[in-house]
N, C-alpha and C positions, 0 to 999 in steps of 0.2 A: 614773771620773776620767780627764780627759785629758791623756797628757803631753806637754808644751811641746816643739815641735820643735827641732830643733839648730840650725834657719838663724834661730827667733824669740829663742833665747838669746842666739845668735850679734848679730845683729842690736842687743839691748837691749845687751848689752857695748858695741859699738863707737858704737851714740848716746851712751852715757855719757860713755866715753872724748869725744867728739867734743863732748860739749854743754860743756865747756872753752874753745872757739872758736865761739860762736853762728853765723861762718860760713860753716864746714863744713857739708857734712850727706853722706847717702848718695843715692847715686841708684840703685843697684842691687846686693842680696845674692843671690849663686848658687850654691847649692852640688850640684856635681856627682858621678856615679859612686855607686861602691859603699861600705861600712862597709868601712874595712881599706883601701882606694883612693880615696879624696876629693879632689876640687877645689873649692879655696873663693876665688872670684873676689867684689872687693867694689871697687866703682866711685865712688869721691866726687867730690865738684865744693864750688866754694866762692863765694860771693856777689864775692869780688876773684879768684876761682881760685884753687888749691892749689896745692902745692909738693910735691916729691919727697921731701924730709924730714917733708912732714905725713904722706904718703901710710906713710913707712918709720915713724916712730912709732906709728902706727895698729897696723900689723901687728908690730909687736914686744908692744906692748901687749896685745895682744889674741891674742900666739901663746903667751904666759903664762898668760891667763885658760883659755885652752880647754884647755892641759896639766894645769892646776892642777884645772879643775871637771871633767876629761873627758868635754866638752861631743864632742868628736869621737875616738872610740879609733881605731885603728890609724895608716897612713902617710897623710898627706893632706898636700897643695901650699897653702896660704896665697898667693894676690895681691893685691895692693891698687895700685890705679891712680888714675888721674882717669879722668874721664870723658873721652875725648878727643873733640877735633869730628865723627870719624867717628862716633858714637853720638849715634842721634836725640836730641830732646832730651825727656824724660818728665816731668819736676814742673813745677809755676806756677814754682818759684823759678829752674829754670833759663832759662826762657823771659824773667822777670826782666833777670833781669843779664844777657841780652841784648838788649835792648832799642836797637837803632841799628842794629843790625848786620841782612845781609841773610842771607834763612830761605829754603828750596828745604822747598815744603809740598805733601802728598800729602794726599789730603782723602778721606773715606770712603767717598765718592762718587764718586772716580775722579777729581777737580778736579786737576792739578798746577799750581804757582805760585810765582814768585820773585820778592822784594819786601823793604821791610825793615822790620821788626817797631818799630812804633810805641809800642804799649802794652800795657799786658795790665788788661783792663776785668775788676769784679768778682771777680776771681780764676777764672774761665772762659771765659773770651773774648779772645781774642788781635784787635789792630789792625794793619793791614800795609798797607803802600802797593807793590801791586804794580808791576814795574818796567814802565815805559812808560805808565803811568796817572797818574789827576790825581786821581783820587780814590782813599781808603782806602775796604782791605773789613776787614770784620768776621768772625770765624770762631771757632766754640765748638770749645772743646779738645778735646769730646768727641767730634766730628767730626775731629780729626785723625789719619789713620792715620800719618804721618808727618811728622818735622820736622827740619832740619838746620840748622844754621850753613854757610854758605857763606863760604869764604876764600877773603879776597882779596889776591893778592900784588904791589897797585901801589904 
């Protein structure tokens, strides 16, 4: 029989908590170090963005569940953040709700490219009008090794 890890416990608590606001979600659960020494980094984003107060609800919530279920025994660090712009960006949804905005893209194949993200076709394919082009390309998400928001401060 196998037992369910602490980061997939972890993980079903805080969607719970989270599916309260259908437009939160996670974008990335990590948990670091040793039993007795843990770091538990959890990264969310939101379809309008998140708030500092969503982020501190989270982890209050969710620093009750894991005392209560002793999902993590000893000392361990709880963080919960956004996803800020310096992290690539990883799900369809974030790629989403950015959609206008221009993307600095690393391709698996060594392509580098900056442009601004059109659409997102099919739920695996991203649309980009590279900058200085007249035409849109096309590009499967599976193919990206890399993708970022670019800001801009004019």
């Amino acid at each position: 029989m196998s037992k369910e890890s602490p980061e997939s416990k972890i993980r079903q608590h805080a969607e719970n908590i989270l599916s309260e606001d259908e437009s939160l979600f996670i974008v990335s659960l990590n948990l670091r170090g040793n039993q007795g020494n843990q770091k538990l980094e959890i990264f969310l984003d939101g379809d309008e963005g998140i708030s500092i107060d969503q982020c501190s609800d989270l982890s209050r919530r969710l620093s009750v569940i894991i005392e209560e279920e002793e999902i993590l025994t000893g000392k361990y660090i709880l963080e919960v953040s956004s996803a800020g712009l310096d992290q690539p960006l990883s799900l369809v949804r974030q790629y989403k709700k950015n959609i206008g905005r221009s993307l600095s893209i690393n391709t698996k194949d060594g392509q580098k490219m900056e442009g601004e993200l059109l659409e997102v076709l099919e739920e695996k394919v991203i649309k980009v009008k590279p900058e200085k082009s007249e035409e849109a390309t096309t590009i499967e998400l599976e193919n990206i090794e890399k993708a970022k928001v670019l800001v801009s401060f004019k």
